[in-house]
C-alpha positions in Angstrom: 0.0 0.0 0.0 2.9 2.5 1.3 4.9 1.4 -1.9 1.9 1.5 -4.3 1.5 5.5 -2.9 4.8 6.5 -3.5 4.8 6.0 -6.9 3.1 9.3 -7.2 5.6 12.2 -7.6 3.3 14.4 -5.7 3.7 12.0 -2.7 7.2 11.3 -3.2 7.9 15.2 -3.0 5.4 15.3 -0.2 6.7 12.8 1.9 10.5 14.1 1.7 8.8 17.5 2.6 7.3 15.4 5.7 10.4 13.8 6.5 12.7 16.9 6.5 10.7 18.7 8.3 10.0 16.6 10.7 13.9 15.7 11.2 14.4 20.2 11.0 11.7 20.8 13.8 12.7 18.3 16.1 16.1 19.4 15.7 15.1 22.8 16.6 13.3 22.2 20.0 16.7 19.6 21.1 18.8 22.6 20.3 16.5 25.8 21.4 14.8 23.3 24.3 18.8 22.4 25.7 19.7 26.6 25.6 16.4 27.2 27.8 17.4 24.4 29.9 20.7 25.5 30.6 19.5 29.1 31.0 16.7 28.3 33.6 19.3 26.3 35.0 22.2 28.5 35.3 19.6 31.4 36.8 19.2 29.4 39.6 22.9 28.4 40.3 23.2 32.1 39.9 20.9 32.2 43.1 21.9 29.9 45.2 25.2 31.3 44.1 24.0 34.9 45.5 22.7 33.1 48.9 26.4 31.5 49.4 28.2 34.8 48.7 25.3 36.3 51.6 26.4 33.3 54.3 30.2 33.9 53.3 29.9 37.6 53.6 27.9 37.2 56.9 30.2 34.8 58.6 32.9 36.6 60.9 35.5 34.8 63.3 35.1 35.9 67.1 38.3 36.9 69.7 38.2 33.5 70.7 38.6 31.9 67.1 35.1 30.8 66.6 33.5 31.8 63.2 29.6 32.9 63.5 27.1 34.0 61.1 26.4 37.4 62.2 24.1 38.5 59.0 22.0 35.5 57.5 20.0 35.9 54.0 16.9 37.5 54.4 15.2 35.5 51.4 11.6 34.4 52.9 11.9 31.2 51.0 14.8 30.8 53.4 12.6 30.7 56.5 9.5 29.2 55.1 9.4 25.7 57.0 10.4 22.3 54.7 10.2 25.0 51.3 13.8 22.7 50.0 15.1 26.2 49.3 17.9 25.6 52.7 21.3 26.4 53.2 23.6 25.2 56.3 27.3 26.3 57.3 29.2 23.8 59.3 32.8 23.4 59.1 35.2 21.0 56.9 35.1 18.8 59.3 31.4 18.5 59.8 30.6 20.6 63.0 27.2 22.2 62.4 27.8 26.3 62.6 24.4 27.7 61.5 21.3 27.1 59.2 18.0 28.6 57.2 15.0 28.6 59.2 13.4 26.0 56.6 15.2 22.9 57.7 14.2 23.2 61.1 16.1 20.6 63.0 17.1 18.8 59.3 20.7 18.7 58.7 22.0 18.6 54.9 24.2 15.9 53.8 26.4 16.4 51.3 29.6 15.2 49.8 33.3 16.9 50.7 34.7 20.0 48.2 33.5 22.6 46.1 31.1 21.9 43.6 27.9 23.6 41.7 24.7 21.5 40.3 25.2 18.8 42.2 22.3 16.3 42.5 20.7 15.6 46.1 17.5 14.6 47.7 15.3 15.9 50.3 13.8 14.4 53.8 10.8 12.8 51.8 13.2 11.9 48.7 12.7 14.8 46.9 15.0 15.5 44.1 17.2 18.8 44.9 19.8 20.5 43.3 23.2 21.4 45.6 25.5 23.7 45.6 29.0 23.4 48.0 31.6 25.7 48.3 34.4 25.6 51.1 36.4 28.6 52.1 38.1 30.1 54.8 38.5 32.9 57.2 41.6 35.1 58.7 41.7 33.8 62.2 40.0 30.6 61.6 41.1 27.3 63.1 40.1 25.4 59.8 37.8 25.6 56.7 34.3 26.4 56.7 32.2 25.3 53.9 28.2 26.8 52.7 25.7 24.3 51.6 22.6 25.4 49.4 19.9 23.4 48.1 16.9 24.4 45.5 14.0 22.2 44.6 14.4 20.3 41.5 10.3 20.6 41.0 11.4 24.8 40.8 13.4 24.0 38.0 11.3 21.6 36.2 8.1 24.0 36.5 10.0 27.1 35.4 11.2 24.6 32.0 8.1 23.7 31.3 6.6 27.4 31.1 9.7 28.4 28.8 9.3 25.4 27.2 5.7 25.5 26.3 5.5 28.8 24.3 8.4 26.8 22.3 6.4 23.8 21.7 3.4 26.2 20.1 6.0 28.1 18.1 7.3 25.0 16.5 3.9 23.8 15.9 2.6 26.8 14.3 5.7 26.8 12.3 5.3 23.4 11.3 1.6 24.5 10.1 2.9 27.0 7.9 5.7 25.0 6.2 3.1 22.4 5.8 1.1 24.4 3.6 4.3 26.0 1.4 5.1 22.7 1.3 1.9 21.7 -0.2 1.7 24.8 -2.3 4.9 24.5 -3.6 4.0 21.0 -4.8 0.5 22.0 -6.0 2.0 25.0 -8.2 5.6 23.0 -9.3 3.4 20.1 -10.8 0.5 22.3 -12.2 2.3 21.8 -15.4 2.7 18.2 -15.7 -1.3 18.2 -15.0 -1.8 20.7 -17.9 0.2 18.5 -19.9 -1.9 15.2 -19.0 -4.6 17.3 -20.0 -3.7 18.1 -23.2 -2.7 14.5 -24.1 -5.9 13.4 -23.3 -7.3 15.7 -25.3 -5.3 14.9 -28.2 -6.4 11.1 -27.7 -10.0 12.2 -27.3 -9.8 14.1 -30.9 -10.0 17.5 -29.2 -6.7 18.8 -30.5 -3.8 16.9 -33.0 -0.6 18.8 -31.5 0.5 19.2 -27.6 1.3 23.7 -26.9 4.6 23.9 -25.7 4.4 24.2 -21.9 6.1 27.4 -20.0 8.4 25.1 -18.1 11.7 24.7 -19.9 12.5 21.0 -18.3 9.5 20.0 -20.2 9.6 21.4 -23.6 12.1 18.9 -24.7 9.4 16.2 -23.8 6.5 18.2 -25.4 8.9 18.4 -28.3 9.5 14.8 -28.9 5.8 14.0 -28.5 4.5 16.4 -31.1 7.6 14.4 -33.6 5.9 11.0 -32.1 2.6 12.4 -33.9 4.1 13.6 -37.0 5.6 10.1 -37.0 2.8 8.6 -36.6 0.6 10.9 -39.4 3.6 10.0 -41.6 3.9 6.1 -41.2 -0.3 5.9 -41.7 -0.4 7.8 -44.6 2.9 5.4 -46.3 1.3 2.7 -45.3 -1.8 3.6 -46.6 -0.2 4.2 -49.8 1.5 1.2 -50.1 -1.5 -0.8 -49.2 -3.3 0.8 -52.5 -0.3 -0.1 -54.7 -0.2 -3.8 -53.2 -4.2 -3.8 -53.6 -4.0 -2.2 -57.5 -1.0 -4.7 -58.3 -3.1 -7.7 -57.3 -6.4 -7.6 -58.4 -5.8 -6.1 -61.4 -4.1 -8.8 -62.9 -6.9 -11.1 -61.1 -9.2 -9.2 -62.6 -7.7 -9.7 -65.8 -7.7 -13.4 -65.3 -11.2 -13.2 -64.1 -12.6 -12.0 -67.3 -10.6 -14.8 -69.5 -12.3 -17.2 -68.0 -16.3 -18.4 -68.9 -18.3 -17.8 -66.2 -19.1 -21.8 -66.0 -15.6 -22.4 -65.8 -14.5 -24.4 -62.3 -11.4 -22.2 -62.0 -13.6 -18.6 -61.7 -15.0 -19.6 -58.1 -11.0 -20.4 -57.1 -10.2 -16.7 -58.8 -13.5 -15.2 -56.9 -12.2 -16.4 -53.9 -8.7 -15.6 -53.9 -9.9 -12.2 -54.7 -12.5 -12.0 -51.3 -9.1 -13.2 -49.6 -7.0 -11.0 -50.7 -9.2 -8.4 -50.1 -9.6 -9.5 -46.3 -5.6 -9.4 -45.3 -5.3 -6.0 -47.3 -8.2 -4.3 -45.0 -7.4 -6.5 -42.1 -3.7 -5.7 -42.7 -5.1 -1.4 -43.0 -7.0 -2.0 -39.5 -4.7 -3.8 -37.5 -1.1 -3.9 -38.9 -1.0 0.3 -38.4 -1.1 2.4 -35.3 -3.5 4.4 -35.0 -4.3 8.3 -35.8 -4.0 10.3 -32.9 -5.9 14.1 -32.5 -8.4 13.3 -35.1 -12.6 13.6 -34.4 -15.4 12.8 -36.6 -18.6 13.5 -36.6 -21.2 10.4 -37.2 -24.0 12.5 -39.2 -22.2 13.1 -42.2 -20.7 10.2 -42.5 -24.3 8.2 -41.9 -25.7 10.5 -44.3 -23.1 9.8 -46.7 -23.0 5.5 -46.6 -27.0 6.0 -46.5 -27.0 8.1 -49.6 -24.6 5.1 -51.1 -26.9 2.3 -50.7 -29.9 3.4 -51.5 -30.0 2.3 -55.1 -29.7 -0.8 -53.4 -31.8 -0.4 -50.6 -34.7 0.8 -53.1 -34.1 -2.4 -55.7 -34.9 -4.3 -53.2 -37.8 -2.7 -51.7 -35.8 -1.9 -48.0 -36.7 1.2 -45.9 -33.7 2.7 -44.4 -34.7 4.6 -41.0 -31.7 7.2 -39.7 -31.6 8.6 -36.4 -28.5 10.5 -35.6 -27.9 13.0 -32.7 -26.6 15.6 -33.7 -23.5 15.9 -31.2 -22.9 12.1 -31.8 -19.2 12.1 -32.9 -16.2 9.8 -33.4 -12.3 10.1 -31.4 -11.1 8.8 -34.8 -10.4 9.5 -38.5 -13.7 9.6 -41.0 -11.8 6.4 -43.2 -12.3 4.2 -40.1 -15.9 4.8 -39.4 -17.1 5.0 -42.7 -15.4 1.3 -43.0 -16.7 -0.1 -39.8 -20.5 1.1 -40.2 -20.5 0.5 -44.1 -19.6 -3.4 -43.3 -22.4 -3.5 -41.1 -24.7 -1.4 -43.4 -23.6 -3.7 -46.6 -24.6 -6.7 -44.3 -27.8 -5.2 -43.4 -28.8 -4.5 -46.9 -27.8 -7.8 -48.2 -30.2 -9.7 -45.6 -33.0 -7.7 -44.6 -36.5 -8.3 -45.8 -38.2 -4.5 -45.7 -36.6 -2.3 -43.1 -33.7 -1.1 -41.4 -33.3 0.9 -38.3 -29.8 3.1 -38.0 -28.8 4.8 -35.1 -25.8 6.7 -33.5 -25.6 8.6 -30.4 -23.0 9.8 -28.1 -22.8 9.2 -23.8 -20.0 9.5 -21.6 -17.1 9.9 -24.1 -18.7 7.3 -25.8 -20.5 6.3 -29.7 -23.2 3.8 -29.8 -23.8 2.9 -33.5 -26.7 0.2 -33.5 -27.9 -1.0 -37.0 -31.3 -3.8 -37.0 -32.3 -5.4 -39.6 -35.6 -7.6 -40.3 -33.7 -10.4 -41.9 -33.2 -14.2 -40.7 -30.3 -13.1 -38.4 -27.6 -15.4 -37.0 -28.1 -18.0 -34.2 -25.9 -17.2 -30.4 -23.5 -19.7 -31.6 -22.8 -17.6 -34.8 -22.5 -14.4 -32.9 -20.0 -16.1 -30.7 -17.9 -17.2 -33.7 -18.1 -14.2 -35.5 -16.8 -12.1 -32.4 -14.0 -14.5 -31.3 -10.7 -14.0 -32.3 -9.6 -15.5 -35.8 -13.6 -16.2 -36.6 -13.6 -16.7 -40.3 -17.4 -17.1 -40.8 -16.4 -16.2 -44.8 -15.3 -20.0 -45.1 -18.7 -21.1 -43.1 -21.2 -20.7 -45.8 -23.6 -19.1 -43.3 -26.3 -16.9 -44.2 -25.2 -13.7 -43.0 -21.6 -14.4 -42.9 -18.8 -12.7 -44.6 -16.0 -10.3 -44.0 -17.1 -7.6 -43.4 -18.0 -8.6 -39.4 -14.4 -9.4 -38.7 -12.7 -6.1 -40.3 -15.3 -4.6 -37.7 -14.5 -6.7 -35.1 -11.0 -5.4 -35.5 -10.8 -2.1 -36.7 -13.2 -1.3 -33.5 -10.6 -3.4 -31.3 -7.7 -1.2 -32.3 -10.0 1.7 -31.3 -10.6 0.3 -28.0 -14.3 -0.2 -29.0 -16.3 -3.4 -29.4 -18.8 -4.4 -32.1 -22.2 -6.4 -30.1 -24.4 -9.1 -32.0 -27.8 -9.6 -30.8 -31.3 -10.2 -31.9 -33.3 -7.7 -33.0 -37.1 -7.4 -32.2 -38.1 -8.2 -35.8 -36.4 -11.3 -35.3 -33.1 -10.0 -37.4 -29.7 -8.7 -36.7 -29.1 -6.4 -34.5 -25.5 -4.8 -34.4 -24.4 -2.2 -31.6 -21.3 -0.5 -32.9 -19.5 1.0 -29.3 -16.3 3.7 -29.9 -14.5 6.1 -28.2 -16.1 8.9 -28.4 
């Protein structure tokens, strides 16, 4: 699933969009988040720095050598009782001097030397953070040393208000990159849409040539697609060609042969029929062995009015009424030479096999051409309709009623199309042919 996303540009660009900034924010709270840390921090080493500098500057050594704390910090926190903000003097070697009102009768315990930050706990376990510093006085028997403690939970709480204005700020940000992100990728591809646009509508027979886009990475690419068409205009029309000199080359000398020969004579039904055959693989060979004309549209009117107007001698000799019924926005994604080939086999057919009437019609729905000719004839049995639509059905070698070429060069000029030709029975009992195209 993951996989079967990704193969979308859009969500490859997208996701690397996601992924960097993810990577880019985060990186910015560890970085911004460890500065206000060591800030908040620092601010208050810097005041239990300021409360030993108050004990040291308020100790003084008496006439008899004894230090004392004659002017103690005044800080309220100081007195309030079991507050963890405490500090204690005592000397190096662990005789209790003096200490803040808010240990009561608590006595700090913590290691030997000077140090800042250290970690300590409180009477209940609660995490503290200690600072020690030892020094000494003129007229001092030995070292003194200051020991001041400051709730961790002080610390934590003054973190977590710098640190939740942060946490918006990044999340905000993160909005807004979010959406240039998405913009960005809306607007860079906006091209490549316009372009998958216009090839559609060149396949739809809405235009013949793609309009070079403003983006110079993709003019090379329009470039070589408008050569693909003139290629493919170019190798039709040769092959075209070539198929009438083949098709002139043959059956004229058949021809030829043809009228040599009495018309009771056994080898005119073998010249007859190599002439039906040859005319199958040169038509088959037109529909199938070519690619296809791109950008080209046709519309069906004309071209009904056109093959009607062509059998009608035909139609009237043999007493057929022709009914048409054409919309008029029913139109063909392909070149006039196919239709006119696909719906005159079926028309030929019709004419050949029907008793009095025969019902044409041709409309357009949903990019698509319905061509449906009845007729009132004997019509074809399921199993007929099966063989004439299956691949390689050769119903000209059958002898059926019905049967000739003409189905199959449908059945495959519609298939390179990406149509379909449908047999069924029609309610007079005949034929009924639904002709579906692109249209």
């Amino acid at each position: 699933m993951i996989r079967s996303r990704l193969d979308s540009i859009r969500a490859r660009l997208l996701a690397a969009a996601a992924l960097w900034l993810t990577l880019a924010l985060l990186g910015a709270w560890w970085v911004i988040g460890g500065v206000l840390d060591r800030f908040v921090t620092e601010r208050f080493d810097a005041e239990a720095a300021a409360i030993v500098e108050t004990v040291i500057a308020g100790t003084e050594v008496g006439a008899d050598g004894t230090p004392a704390l004659e002017r103690p910090p005044t800080d309220p926190r100081l007195s309030q009782p079991l507050s963890l903000y405490g500090w204690q003097l005592e000397t190096e070697s662990g005789a209790l001097l003096a200490r803040s009102g808010s240990l009561l009768d608590l006595r700090l315990a913590a290691p030997a030397g000077s140090y800042s930050g250290g970690a300590g706990t409180g009477p209940d376990g609660e995490p503290l953070r200690v600072m020690r510093r030892v020094f000494t006085l003129p007229g001092a028997d030995e070292a003194l040393a200051v020991v001041v403690t400051v709730p961790r939970s002080e610390i934590d709480a003054a973190l977590f208000r710098v640190r939740q204005p942060l946490a918006l700020s990044l999340i905000v940000l993160g909005a807004g990159l979010t959406a240039a992100s998405l913009a960005q990728v809306g607007w860079g591809l906006r091209t490549l849409d316009r372009m998958g646009r216009d090839i559609r509508a060149i396949r739809a027979g809405q235009a013949e040539r793609l309009p070079l886009p403003p983006v110079a990475e993709l003019r090379p690419v329009a470039a070589e697609m408008n050569a693909l068409l003139d290629a493919n205009r170019l190798v039709i029309a040769r092959a075209r060609e070539h198929l009438g000199n083949l098709a002139h080359s043959l059956r004229t000398p058949l021809s030829a042969l043809a009228n040599t020969l009495p018309p009771d004579q056994p080898g005119r039904a073998l010249v007859d029929r190599m002439d039906r055959q040859i005319a199958w693989h040169l038509r088959r060979a037109r529909s199938v062995g070519t690619p296809r004309l791109l950008g080209h549209v046709t519309m069906v009117g004309p071209v009904l009015d056109d093959l009607v107007l062509v059998l009608r001698r035909l139609a009237d000799s043999r007493g057929l009424t022709i009914t048409l019924r054409c919309a008029p926005d029913a139109r063909f994604a392909g070149e006039r030479q196919d239709l006119e080939e696909m719906v005159g086999n079926l028309l030929e057919n019709a004419v050949k096999h029907a008793t009095a009437r025969i019902d044409v019609s041709a409309v357009s729905h949903d990019r698509e051409l319905v061509v449906g000719i009845e007729d009132d004839g004997p019509g074809m049995s399921g199993a007929d309709h099966a063989l004439a639509l299956s691949r390689g059905g050769r119903l000209d070698e059958t002898g059926l009623p019905g049967a000739g070429l003409g189905l199959a060069i449908v059945v495959d000029l519609a298939a390179l199309y990406g149509g379909r030709l449908d047999l069924g029975r029609a309610a007079s009992g005949g034929l009924r042919a639904t002709l579906i195209l692109p249209g």
